[in-house]
C-alpha positions in Angstrom: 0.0 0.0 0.0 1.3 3.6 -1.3 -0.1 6.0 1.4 1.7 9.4 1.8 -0.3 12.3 3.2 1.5 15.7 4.2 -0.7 19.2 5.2 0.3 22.1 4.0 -1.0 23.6 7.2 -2.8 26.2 5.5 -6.7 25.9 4.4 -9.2 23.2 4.7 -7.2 20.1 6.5 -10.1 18.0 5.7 -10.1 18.8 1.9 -6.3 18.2 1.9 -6.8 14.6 3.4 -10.0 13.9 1.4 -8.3 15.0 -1.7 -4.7 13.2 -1.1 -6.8 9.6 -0.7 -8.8 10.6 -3.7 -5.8 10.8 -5.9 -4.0 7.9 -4.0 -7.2 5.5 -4.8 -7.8 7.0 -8.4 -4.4 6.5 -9.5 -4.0 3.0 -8.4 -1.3 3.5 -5.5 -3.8 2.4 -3.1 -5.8 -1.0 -4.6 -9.1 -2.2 -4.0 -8.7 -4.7 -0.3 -6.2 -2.1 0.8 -6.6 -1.3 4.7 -6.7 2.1 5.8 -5.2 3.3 9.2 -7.6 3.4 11.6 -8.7 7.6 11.8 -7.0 7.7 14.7 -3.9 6.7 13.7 -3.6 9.0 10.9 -4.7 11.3 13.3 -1.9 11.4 15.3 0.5 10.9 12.2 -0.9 13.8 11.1 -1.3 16.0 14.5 -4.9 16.7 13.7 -7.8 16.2 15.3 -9.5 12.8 14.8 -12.2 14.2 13.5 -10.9 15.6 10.8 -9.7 12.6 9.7 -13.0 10.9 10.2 -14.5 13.6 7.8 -12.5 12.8 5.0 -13.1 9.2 5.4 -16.8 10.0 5.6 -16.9 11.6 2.4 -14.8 9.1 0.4 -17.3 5.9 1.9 -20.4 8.3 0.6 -19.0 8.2 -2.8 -18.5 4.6 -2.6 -13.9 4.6 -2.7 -13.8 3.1 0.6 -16.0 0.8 2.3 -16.5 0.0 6.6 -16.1 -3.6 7.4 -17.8 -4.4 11.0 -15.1 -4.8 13.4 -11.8 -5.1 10.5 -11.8 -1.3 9.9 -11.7 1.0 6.5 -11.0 -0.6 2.8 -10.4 0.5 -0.5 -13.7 -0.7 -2.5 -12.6 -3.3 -4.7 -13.4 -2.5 -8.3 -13.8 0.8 -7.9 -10.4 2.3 -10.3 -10.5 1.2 -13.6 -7.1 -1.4 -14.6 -5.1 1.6 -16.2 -5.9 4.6 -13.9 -4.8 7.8 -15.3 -1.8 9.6 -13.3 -3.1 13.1 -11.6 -1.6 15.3 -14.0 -2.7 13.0 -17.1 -6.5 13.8 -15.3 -5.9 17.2 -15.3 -4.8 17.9 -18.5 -7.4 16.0 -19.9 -8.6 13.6 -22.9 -10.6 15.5 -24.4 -10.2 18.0 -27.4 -12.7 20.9 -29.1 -14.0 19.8 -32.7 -13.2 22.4 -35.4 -13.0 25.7 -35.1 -12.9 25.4 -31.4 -9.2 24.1 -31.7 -8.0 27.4 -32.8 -8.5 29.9 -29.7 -10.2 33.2 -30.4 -8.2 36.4 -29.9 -9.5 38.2 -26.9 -10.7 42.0 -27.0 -7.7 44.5 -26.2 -8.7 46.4 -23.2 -6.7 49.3 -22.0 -5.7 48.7 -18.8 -4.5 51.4 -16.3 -4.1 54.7 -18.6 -4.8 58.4 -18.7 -6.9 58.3 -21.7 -9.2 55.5 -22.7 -10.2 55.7 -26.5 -11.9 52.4 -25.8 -14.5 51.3 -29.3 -17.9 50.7 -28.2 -17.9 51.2 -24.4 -20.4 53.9 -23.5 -19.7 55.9 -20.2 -21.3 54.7 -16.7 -21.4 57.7 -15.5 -23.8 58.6 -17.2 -26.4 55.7 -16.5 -29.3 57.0 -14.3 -28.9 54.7 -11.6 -31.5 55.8 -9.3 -33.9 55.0 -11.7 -32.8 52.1 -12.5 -32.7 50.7 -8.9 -36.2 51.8 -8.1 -37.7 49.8 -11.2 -35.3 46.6 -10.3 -37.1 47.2 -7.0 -40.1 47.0 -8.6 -39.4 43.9 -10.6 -38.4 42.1 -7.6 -41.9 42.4 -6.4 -43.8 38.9 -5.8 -46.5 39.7 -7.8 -44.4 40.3 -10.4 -42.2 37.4 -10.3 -44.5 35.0 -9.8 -45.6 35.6 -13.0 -42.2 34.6 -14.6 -42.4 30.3 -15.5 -40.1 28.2 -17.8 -42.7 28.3 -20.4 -42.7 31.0 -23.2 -46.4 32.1 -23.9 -45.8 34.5 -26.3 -44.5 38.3 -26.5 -43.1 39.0 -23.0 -43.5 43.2 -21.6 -40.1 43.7 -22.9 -40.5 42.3 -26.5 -43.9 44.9 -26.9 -42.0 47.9 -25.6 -38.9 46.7 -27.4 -41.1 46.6 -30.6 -42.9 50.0 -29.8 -38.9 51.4 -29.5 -37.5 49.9 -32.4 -40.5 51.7 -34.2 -40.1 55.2 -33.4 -36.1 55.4 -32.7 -35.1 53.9 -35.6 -38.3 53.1 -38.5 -38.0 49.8 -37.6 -41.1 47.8 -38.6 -41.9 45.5 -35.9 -45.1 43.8 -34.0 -44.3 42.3 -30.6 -44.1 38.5 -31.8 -41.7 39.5 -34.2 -39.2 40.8 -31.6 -36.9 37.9 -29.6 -35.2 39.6 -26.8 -31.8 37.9 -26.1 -28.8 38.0 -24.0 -27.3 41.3 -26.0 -26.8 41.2 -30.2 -23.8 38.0 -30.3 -26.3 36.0 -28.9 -28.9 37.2 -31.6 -26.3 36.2 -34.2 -25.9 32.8 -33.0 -29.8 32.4 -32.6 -30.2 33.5 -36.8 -27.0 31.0 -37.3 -28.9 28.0 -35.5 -31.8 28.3 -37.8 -29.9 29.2 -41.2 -25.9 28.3 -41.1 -25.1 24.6 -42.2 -21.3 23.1 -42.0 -19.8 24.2 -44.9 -22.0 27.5 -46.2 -20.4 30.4 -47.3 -21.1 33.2 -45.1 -20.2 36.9 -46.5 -18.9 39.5 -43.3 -17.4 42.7 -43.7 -13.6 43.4 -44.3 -12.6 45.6 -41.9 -15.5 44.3 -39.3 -16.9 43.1 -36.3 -14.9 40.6 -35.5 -16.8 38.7 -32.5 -19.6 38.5 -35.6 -16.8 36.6 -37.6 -15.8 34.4 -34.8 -19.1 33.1 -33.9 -20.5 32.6 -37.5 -16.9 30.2 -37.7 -17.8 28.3 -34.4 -21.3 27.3 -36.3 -18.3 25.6 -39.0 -19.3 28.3 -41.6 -16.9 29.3 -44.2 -16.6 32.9 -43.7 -15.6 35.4 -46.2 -14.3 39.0 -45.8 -16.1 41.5 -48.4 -14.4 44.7 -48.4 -15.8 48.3 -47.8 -15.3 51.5 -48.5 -16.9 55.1 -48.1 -20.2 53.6 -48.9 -20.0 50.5 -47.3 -20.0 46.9 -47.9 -19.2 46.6 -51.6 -22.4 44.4 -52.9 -20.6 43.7 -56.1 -17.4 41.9 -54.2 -20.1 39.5 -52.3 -19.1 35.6 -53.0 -22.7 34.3 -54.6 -22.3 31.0 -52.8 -23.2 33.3 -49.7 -26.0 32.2 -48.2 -25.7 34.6 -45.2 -24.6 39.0 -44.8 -23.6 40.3 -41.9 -23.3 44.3 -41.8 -23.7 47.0 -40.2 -24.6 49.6 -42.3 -26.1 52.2 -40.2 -22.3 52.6 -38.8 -20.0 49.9 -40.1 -18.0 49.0 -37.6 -14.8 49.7 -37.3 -14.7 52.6 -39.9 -17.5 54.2 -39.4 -19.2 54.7 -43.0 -22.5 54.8 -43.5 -24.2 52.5 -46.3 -25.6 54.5 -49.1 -29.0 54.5 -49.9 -28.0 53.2 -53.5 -25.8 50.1 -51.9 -28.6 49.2 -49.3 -31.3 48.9 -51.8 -28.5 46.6 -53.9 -27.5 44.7 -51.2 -31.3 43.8 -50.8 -31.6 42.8 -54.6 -28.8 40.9 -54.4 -30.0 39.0 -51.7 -33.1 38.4 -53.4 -31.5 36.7 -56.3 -28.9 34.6 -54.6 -31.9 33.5 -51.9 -29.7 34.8 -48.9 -30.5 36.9 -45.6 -29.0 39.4 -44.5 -28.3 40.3 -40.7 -28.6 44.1 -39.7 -26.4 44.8 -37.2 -27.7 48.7 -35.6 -25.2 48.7 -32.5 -24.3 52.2 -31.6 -26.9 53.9 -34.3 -29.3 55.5 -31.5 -26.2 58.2 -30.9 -27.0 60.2 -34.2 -24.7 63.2 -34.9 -27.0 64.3 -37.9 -30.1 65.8 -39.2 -32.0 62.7 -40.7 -30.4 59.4 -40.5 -30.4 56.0 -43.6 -33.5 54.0 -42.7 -32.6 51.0 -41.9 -32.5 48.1 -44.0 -35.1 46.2 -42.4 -37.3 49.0 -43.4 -36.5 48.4 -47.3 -36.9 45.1 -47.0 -40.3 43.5 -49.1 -39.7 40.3 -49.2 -38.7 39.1 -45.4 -34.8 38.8 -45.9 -33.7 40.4 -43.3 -32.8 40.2 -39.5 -32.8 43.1 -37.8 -30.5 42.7 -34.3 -30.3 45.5 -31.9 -29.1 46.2 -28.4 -28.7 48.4 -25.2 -25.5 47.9 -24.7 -24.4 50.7 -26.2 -27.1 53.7 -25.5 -27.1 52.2 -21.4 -24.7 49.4 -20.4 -23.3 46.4 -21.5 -23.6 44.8 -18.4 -27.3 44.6 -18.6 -26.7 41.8 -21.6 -30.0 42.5 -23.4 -30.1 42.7 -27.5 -33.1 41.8 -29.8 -33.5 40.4 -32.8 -36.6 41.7 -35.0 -37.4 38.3 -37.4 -39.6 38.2 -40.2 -42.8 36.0 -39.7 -40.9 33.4 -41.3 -38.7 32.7 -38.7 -40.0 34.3 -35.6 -41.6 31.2 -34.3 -38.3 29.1 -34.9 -35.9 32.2 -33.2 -38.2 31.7 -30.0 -37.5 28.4 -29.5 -34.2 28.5 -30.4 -34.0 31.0 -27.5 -36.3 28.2 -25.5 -33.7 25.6 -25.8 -30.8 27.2 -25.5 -31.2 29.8 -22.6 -34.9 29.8 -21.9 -36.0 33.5 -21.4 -33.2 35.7 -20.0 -33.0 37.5 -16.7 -36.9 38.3 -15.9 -35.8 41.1 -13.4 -33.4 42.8 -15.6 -35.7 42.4 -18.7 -39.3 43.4 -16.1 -37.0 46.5 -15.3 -35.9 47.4 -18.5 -39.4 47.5 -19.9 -41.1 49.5 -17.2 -37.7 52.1 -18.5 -38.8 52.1 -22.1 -42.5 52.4 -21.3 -41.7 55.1 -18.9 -39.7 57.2 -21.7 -36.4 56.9 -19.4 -34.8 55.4 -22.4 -35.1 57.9 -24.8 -34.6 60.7 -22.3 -31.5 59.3 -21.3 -30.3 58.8 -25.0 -31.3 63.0 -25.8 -29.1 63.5 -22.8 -25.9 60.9 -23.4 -26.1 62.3 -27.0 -25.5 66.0 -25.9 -22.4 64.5 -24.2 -21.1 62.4 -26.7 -21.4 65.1 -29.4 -19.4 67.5 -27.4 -16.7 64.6 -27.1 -17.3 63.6 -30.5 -16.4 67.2 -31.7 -13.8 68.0 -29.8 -12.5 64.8 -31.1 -12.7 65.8 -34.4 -11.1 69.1 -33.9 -8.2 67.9 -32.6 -7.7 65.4 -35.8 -7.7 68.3 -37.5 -4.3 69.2 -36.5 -3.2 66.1 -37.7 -4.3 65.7 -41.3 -1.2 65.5 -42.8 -0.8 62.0 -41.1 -4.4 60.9 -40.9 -7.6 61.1 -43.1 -10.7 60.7 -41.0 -13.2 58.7 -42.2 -16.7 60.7 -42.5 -19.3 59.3 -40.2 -22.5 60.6 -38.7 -23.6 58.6 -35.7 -21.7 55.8 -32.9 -19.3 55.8 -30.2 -16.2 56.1 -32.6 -14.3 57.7 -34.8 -12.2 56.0 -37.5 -8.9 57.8 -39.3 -6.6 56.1 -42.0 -2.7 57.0 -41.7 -2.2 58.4 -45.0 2.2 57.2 -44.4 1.9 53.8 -45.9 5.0 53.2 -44.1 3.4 53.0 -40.8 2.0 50.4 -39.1 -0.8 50.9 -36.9 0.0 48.3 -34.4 3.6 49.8 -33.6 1.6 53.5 -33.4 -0.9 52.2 -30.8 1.8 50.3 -28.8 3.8 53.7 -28.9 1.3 56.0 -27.9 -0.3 53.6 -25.1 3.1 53.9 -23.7 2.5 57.4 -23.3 -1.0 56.3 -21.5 -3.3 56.9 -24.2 -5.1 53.8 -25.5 -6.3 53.6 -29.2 -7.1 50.7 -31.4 -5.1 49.6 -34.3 -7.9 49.1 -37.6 -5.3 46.2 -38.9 -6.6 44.3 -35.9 -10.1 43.9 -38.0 -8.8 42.7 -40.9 -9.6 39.5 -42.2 -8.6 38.7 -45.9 -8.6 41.9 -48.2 -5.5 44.2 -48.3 -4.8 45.9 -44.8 -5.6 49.1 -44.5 -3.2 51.0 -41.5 -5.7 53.4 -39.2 -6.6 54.3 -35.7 -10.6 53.8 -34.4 -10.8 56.0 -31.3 -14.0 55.5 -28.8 -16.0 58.7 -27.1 -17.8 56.7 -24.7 -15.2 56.6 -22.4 -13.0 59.6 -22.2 -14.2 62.8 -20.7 -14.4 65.7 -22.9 -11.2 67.6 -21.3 -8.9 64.3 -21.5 -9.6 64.3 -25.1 -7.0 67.0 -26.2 -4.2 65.9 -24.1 -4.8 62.1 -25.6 -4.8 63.7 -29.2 -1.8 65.8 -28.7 0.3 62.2 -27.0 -1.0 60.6 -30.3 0.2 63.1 -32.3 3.8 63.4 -30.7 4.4 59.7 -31.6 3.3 60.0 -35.1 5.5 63.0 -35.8 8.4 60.8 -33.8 7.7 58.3 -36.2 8.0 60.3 -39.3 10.7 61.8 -38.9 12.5 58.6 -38.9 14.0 57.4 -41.6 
């Protein structure tokens, strides 16, 4: 019999015992007949208390690795490890391996750490959030009444989905009755409902070159074959669109990262093409609520006649991402099927969050708080703007009219983007490279640079640091 047991002398003494025997049994060193020392024994071995011992023995008997014999003491369970027990770290590394694209691990978001200015894309600012509100409808929601109305079943348009409906109608032209609105854990999870119903192995799915690339990653985890369609001042460029696609993701309302807006002309021929090559196409309006302009695109769900496209929103952006609600508005078509793909997969969401949320729309706290963000955005946004003017002989700033960001292209082809950011976060002032969002098509070298979350008087100092490096890095040779 191999029994060694040594305490670290720090945390649960039990656990440490419980867990040493574990291994000892699992791994073979101790075989099934083997006698364990009586409790208190190893008690005194140990300099424990007896009891402690006797817990861990407890707990190994209740899950059947030892077994009491009347008057002959503690045993190892006979036929309880397999022949070839795997060693501990064998166990912990693990058998098992992710099929596909889950081999290949995804690149996580750069966040900006500890710095003086935080150009962060698509992180709206906190301070702004009207919390009291917001805790006195939680409150609300928490009521009995309320909750007890909340079940595993799904019985047809919740609160949420009828004011969601009633928003997405007024903000943004959307046309939208409550059964056609599935309210989901924020916009990825939108995406990977539409992919469940309409992405087999193997289709071709078309995504914008410089995009979203989160969208990208998840449409590969369904074992599409995605393809990068590039854009340019007028967006995605219909004509470059693989015809095998049987899926579009954009976001033309303000394509992420650079910023343009798709052109009336391109949105009604991205619809027409989508018509002939039988393919849908997923609207994705993230940021679009934060308009900087007199009348904004109507969306393409609004264009659409013939049911082709899925419109996917969220309130991340215009209140906080930590609330995790998005939407997708389906046509009839698949409506019915996007609920219970939602059934199956995470039920209904987080009843409070999405009772509260609904009692903020319906109270017009939603909108009032977007009029108000808005004003502070656009002083941000401006001042942003401003001080990229200074700096057009080594950036060309791509126009945009709504959104959290601002995208510029470094107009030195010699420069690379990566090697700008690195420099100027160095000087405490994060920005994101555009190279980053590149997928196949020829890399374009830029800067995107977030409003959400910088204050308005940290926006000229995190400029002019930008601006020292890419003078520093011009002038060398």
């Amino acid at each position: 019999m191999d029994l060694h047991v040594t305490l670290t002398g720090t945390g649960d003494l039990t656990a440490q015992i419980y867990a040493q025997l574990r291994d000892a049994v699992l791994e073979g060193r101790l075989a099934g007949g083997d006698r364990l020392p009586a409790s208190r024994d190893l008690a005194v071995r140990l300099d424990v208390a007896r009891g402690t011992v006797t817990a861990a023995y407890d707990r190994l008997l209740a899950e059947e690795l030892l077994e009491a014999r009347r008057g002959a003491g503690t045993f190892v369970a006979p036929g309880c490890v397999p022949p070839a027990a795997p060693t501990r770290a064998a166990r912990a590394a693990g058998v098992l391996t992710p099929r596909g694209p889950w081999q290949v691990p995804g690149e996580p978001p750069q966040l900006p750490g500890e710095v003086a200015v935080d150009f962060s894309v698509g992180v709206p600012d906190p301070d702004l959030f009207p919390l009291a509100t917001w805790r006195r409808l939680v409150s609300g929601a928490l009521r009995r009444g309320r909750l007890s109305t909340v079940t595993y079943g799904d019985t047809g348009p919740s609160r949420l989905e009828e004011q969601v409906a009633r928003h997405a109608g007024l903000s943004r032209s959307v046309s939208a009755r409550p059964e056609d609105v599935v309210v989901t854990a924020g916009a990825q999870q939108a995406l990977d409902l539409v992919a469940r119903l309409l992405v087999e192995p193997g289709d071709v799915v078309a995504v914008e070159d410089p995009g979203y690339t989160a969208a990208a990653r998840l449409l590969e985890t369904h074992r599409a074959r995605v393809r990068g369609v590039p854009v340019d001042g007028e967006g995605l460029v219909v004509e470059a669109l693989p015809d095998a696609a049987r899926l579009v993701y954009v976001t033309p309302s303000h394509q992420h990262p650079t910023g343009a807006a798709m052109s009336l002309a391109r949105r009604i021929a991205l619809l027409q093409w989508a018509s002939r090559h039988d393919a849908v196409v997923v609207e994705d309006d993230y940021d679009s609520e934060f308009r900087f302009a007199d009348r904004p695109l109507e969306p393409l769900q609004s264009l659409d006649r013939e049911g082709r496209v899925v419109y996917v929103g969220s309130f991340s952006k215009s209140l906080l991402p930590a609330l995790r609600v998005g939407y997708a508005v389906a046509p009839p078509s698949l409506s019915g099927a996007l609920r219970e793909a939602r059934r199956v997969t995470a039920w209904s969401g987080d009843a409070v969050t999405h009772e509260a949320l609904a009692d903020f729309l319906a109270e017009g706290h939603h909108g009032a708080h977007v009029r108000r963000a808005t004003k502070v955005y656009r002083e941000r946004r401006e001042r942003l703007l401003d001080a990229l003017t200074g700096l057009d002989e080594h950036l060309d700033v791509v126009p945009s009219a709504a959104g959290l960001h601002v995208c510029a292209v470094l107009r030195d082809p010699e420069l690379d983007d990566a090697t700008v950011a690195g420099q100027t976060l160095a000087s405490g002032v994060f920005v994101e490279p555009l190279s980053t969002r590149h997928r196949e098509q020829p890399v374009r070298h830029g800067l995107v640079l977030g409003v959400g979350a910088v204050p308005a008087d940290r926006v000229g100092p995190g400029v002019a640091a930008l601006a020292a490096v890419l003078r520093r890095r011009r002038r060398r040779p």
